[in-house]
Each structure stands twice: as structure tokens, then as C-alpha cells.
Legacy VTK file of the C-alpha trace (Angstrom):
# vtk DataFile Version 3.0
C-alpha trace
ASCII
DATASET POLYDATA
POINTS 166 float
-3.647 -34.510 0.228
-1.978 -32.232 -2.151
-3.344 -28.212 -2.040
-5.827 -27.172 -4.307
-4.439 -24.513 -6.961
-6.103 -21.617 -7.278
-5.809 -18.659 -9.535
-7.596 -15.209 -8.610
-8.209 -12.650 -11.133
-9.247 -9.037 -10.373
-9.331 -5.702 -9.137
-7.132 -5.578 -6.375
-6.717 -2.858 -4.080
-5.408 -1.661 -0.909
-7.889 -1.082 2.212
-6.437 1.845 4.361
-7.871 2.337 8.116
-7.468 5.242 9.835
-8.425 5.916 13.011
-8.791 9.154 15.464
-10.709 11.909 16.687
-12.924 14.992 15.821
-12.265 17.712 17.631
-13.429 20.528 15.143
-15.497 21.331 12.422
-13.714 22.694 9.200
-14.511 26.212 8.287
-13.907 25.297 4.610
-16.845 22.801 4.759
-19.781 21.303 7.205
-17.440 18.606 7.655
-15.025 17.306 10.595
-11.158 17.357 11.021
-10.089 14.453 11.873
-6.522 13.653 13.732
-5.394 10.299 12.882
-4.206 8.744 15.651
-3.928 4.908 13.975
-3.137 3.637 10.272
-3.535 0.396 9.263
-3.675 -1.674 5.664
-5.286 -4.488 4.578
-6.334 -6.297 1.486
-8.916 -5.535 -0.552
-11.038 -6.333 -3.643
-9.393 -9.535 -5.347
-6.429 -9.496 -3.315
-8.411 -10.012 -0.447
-10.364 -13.166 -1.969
-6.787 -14.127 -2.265
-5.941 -13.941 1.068
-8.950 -15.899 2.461
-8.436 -18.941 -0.382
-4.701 -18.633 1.101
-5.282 -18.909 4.588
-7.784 -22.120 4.102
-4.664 -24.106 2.922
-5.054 -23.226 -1.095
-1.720 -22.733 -3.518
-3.023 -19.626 -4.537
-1.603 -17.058 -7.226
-3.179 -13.140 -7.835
-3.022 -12.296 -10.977
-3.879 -8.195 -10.697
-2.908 -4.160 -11.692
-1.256 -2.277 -9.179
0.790 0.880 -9.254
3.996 1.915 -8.704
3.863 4.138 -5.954
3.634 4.138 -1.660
0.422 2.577 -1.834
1.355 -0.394 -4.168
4.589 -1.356 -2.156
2.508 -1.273 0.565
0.007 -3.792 -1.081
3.031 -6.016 -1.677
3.718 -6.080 2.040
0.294 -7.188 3.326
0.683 -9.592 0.026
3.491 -11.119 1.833
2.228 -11.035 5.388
-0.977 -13.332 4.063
1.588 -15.498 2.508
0.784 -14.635 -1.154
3.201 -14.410 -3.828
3.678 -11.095 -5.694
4.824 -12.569 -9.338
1.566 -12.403 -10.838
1.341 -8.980 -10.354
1.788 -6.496 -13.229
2.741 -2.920 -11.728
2.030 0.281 -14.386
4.120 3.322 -13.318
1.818 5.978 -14.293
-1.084 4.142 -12.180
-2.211 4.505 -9.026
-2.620 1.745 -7.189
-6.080 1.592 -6.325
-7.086 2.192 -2.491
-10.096 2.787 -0.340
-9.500 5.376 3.045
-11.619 4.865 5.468
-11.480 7.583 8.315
-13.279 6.366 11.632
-13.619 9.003 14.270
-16.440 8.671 17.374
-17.997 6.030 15.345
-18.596 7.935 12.319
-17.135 6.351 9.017
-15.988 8.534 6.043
-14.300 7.300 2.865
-12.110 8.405 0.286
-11.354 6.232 -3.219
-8.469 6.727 -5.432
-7.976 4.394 -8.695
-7.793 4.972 -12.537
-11.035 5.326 -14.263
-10.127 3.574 -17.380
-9.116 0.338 -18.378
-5.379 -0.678 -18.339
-3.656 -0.831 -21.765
-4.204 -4.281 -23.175
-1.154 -3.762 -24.617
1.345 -3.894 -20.993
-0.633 -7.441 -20.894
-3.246 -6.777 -18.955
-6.614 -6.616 -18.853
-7.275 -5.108 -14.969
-10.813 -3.376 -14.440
-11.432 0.205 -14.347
-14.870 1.177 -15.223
-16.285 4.842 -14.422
-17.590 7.201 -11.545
-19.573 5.694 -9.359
-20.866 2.693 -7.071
-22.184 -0.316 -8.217
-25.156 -1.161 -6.316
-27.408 -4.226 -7.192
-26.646 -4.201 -10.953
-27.015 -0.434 -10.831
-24.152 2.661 -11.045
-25.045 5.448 -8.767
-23.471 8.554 -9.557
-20.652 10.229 -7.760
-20.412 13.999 -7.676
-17.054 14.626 -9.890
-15.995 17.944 -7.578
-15.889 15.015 -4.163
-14.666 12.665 -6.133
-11.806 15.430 -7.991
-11.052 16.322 -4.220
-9.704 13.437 -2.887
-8.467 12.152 -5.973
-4.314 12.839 -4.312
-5.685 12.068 -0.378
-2.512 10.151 0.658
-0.106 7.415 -0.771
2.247 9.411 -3.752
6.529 9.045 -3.084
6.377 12.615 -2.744
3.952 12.982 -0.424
4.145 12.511 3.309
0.848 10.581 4.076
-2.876 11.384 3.714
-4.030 14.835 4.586
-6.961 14.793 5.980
LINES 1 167
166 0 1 2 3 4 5 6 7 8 9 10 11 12 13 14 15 16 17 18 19 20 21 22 23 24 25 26 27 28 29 30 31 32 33 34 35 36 37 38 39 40 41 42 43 44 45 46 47 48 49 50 51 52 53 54 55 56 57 58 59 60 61 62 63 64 65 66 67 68 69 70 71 72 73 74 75 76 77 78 79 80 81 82 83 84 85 86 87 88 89 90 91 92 93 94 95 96 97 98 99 100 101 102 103 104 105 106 107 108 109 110 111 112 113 114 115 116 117 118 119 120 121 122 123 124 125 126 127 128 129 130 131 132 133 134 135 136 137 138 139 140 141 142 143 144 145 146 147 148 149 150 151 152 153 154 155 156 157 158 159 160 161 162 163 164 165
């Protein structure tokens, strides 16, 4: 029997673990300082919908935004590791491609987003997701406090930058 073909279309994005401890508390903020210890990436969002019709046996093709920067060629490399295909993909230069940090230290869980808050331009032949500030939950957006959301808007991920600085 022949594979099924399947096309996935959406918001793709790139999953970023990392892992270490808290030693200290910052004197900037109430907050900890974590050392990172571990990194790893994974697919998200669409591309990670992807991956799972992939690994049942499916033909599948991601059709999806991503940037071009650190953090998009490393979305192409877990694309290739699940056995994906990256031709579908339409990559904007001014873009970031979007990502989700999560820092896990002593079983605590923090997270830092970065993505474009508008739509991409129809006109590069696209029509990727953007939407606004915030978290959809049930049906509902719940607001995001701009100065948080401002601050770890560059975390990690640019070719001139060296990594996240957390």
C-alpha cells in the first residue's frame, strides 16, 4: 500500500530547551539566573504535526514562514532529522523565525516567545499566521504585558549574536 499524502499548513516554529541551574537571584528583578547547562531543539507548532504524520509512514510536505536567521537554519535541521522536506518552506529575511525558550532549572519552567506580530506579506506568497500579543486560551486572548514581552523580544537565535542570554 502506497503512503498517504499529506500536506500541513501552519505556524511553524522552533521549540528551544534549555536546561540548568539556579544558583542566584537577580538583583535587577525577583527572578532567578539561570546557567544553562543543556540546549536542545525540537519542532513545534505545524512543523511538529508534520513530524508526527511523518513518522506514522505519511508522504508529508510543510508548507510554512520561517526566517532567515540561526533559529530558522536550525528549524531546517530538526526538519531533516524527522525526515521532512524543506521545499515548501518560504523563508522572509527580515523575519524572525518564530521560537518558544523554555528554561527548566530545579523543576521550575520559564518561557520566552519571539515571532512577528503581524501577518506575512501576501505578496512574498504567503499567507503564514501572526496575530497579536497574547495567549489563546479556550477561544479567548489573554493579554501579555508589552514591557515582558519587549524584553525578551532578542533572547537568543540572531547571526550576530552568540546564543540566548539568559
Amino acid at each position: 500500500m502506497a503512503a498517504q499524502r499529506i500536506v500541513v499548513v501552519g505556524d511553524a516554529m522552533l521549540d528551544i530547551y534549555l536546561a540548568g541551574n539556579a544558583d542566584r537571584i537577580s538583583p535587577e528583578a525577583p527572578v532567578p539566573v539561570v546557567t544553562v547547562h543543556t540546549r536542545r531543539y525540537a519542532l513545534g507548532g505545524a512543523a511538529n504535526v508534520a513530524a508526527n504524520v511523518a513518522a506514522i509512514g505519511a508522504d508529508c510536505r510543510l508548507v510554512a514562514v520561517i526566517g532567515d536567521d540561526n533559529r530558522g537554519d536550525s528549524f531546517k535541521g530538526e526538519l531533516v532529522q524527522a525526515g521532512l522536506a524543506d521545499g515548501h518552506l518560504t523563508v522572509i529575511a527580515d523575519r524572525p523565525t518564530t521560537s518558544k525558550t523554555r528554561v527548566v532549572a530545579h523543576g521550575q519552567q520559564g518561557r520566552a516567545d519571539r515571532r512577528r506580530d503581524r501577518r506575512a506579506d501576501p505578496r512574498s506568497g504567503c499567507r503564514a499566521g501572526g496575530g497579536g500579543a497574547g495567549a489563546r486560551h479556550g477561544g479567548r486572548r489573554r493579554p501579555v504585558d508589552r514591557g515582558l514581552q519587549q524584553g525578551h523580544a532578542d533572547t537568543a537565535g540572531d547571526r550576530a549574536g552568540d546564543g540566548p542570554r539568559i
